[in-house]
C-alpha positions as CSV (number, residue, x, y, z in Angstrom):
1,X,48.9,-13.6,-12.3
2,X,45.6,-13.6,-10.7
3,X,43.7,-16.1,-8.2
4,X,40.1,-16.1,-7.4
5,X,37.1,-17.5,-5.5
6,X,33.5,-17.4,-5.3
7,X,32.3,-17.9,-1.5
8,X,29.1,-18.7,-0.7
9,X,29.0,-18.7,3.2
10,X,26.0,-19.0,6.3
11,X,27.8,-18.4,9.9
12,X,26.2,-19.5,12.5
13,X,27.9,-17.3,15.2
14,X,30.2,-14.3,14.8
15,X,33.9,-14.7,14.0
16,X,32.9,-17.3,11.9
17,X,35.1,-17.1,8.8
18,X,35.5,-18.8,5.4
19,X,38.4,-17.3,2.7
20,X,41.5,-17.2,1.0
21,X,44.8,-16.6,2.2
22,X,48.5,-16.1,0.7
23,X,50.3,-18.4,3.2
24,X,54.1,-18.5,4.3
25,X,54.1,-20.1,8.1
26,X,51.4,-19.4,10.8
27,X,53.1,-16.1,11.6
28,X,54.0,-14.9,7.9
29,X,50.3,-14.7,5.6
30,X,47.9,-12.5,4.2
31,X,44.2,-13.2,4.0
32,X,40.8,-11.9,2.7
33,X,37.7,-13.6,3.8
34,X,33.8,-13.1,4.9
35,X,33.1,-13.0,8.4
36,X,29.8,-13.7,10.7
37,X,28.5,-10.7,12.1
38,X,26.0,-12.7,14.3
39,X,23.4,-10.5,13.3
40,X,22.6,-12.7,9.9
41,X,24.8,-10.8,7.9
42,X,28.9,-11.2,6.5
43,X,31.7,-8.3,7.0
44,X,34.4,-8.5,4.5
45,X,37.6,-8.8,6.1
46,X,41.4,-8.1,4.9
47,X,44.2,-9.4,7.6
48,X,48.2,-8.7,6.5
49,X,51.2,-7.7,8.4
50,X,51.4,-4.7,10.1
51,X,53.8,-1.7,8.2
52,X,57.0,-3.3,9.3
53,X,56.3,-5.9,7.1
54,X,56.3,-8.0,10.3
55,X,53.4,-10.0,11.2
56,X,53.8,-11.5,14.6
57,X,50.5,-13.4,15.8
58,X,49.7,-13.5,19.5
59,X,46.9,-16.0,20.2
60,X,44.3,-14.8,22.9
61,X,41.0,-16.9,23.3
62,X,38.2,-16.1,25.1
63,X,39.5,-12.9,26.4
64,X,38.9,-8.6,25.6
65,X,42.7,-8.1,25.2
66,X,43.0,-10.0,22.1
67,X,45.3,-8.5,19.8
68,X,48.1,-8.8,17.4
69,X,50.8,-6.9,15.3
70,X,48.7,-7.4,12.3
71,X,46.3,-4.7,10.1
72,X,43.1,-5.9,9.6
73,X,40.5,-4.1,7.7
74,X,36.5,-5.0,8.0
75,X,34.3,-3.7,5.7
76,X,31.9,-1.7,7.2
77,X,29.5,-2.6,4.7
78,X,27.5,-6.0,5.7
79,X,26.5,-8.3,3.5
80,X,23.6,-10.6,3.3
81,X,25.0,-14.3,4.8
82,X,24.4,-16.4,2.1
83,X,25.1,-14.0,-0.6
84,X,27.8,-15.3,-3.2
85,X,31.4,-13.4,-2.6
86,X,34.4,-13.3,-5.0
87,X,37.9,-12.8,-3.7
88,X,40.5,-11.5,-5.6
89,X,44.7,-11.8,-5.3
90,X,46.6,-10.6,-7.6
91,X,50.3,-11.5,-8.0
92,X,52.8,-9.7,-8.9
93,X,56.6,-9.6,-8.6
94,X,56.4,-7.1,-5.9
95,X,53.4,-7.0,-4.0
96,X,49.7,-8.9,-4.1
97,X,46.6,-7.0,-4.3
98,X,43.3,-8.3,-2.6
99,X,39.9,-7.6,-3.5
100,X,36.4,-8.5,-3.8
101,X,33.3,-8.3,-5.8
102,X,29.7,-8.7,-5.1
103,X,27.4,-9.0,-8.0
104,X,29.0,-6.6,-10.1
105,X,30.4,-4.0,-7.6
106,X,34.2,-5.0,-7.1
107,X,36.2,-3.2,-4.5
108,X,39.9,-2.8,-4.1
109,X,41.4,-3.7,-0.4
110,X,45.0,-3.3,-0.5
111,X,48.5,-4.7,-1.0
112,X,51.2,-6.5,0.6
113,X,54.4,-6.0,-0.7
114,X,56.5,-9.5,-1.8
115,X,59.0,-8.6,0.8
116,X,56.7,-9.2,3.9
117,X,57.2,-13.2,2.7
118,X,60.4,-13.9,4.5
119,X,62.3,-16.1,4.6
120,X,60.9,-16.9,1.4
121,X,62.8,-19.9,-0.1
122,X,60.5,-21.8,-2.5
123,X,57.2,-19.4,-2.1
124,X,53.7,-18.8,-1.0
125,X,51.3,-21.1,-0.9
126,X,47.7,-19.5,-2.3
127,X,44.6,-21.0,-0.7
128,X,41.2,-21.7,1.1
129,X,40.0,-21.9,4.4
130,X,36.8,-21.7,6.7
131,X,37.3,-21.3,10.5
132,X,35.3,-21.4,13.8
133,X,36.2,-18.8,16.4
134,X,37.2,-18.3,19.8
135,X,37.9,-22.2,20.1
136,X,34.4,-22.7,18.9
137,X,34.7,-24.9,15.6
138,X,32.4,-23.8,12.8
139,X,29.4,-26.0,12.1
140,X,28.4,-24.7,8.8
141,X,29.7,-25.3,5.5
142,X,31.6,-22.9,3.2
143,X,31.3,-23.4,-0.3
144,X,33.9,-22.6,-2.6
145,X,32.1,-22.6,-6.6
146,X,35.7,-22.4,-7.9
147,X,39.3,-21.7,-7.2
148,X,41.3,-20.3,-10.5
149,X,44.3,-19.4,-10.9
150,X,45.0,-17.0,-14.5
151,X,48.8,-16.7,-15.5
């Protein structure tokens, strides 16, 4: 089964970040989105737990040490801000594969195996989101042309 989105999205300041995420709890998701660069321009960005399958968030505003036991990958291409984005999850029985496209170039992220959703007792939740950063909420719109969901 596959989800997707089309992302149109204009930061304002970096960190800025609109997306879609496989969501368990706030300590147990998986998420692929388009951040601000603050230079005009959108990094694609891929956030899942780290390779214990354990993703344990620690929260760190406005400070250099900010970290957490999550992977994330930013694509070190940039994109123009602005520029429509397609997001990709595919779901399978044993893992979800992320990716995105722009125009028609698509690119292949990653997986996340089934079992890093514990303790998983009615499923995921698939969605969207757009967030401000470092306490900073976002003041620019994110526009989502559709969200589909193919069995």
């Amino acid at each position: 089964m596959q989800w997707s989105t089309e992302v149109t999205f204009d930061p304002l300041r970096a960190g800025e970040e609109a997306g879609t995420v496989v969501w368990l709890t706030t300590t147990t998701y998986a998420a692929i989105g388009v951040r601000g660069d603050g230079k005009g321009g959108v990094r694609i960005v891929f956030r899942r737990p780290d390779d214990s399958g354990i993703l344990q968030v620690r929260l760190h505003f406005r400070s250099d040490t900010a970290h957490s036991d999550m992977q994330e990958t930013v694509v070190s291409r940039v994109i123009a801000a602005g520029e429509p984005v397609t997001l990709f999850i595919n779901a399978t029985k044993h893992q979800y594969d992320f990716a995105y496209q722009v125009k028609t170039e698509r690119h292949s992220l990653g997986n996340v195996p089934s079992s890093a959703f514990v303790p998983l007792f009615t499923g995921v939740h698939i969605g969207l989101y757009a967030q401000g950063a470092n306490e900073i909420p976002c003041r620019r719109s994110a526009y989502f042309r559709y969200a589909r969901w193919d069995a």
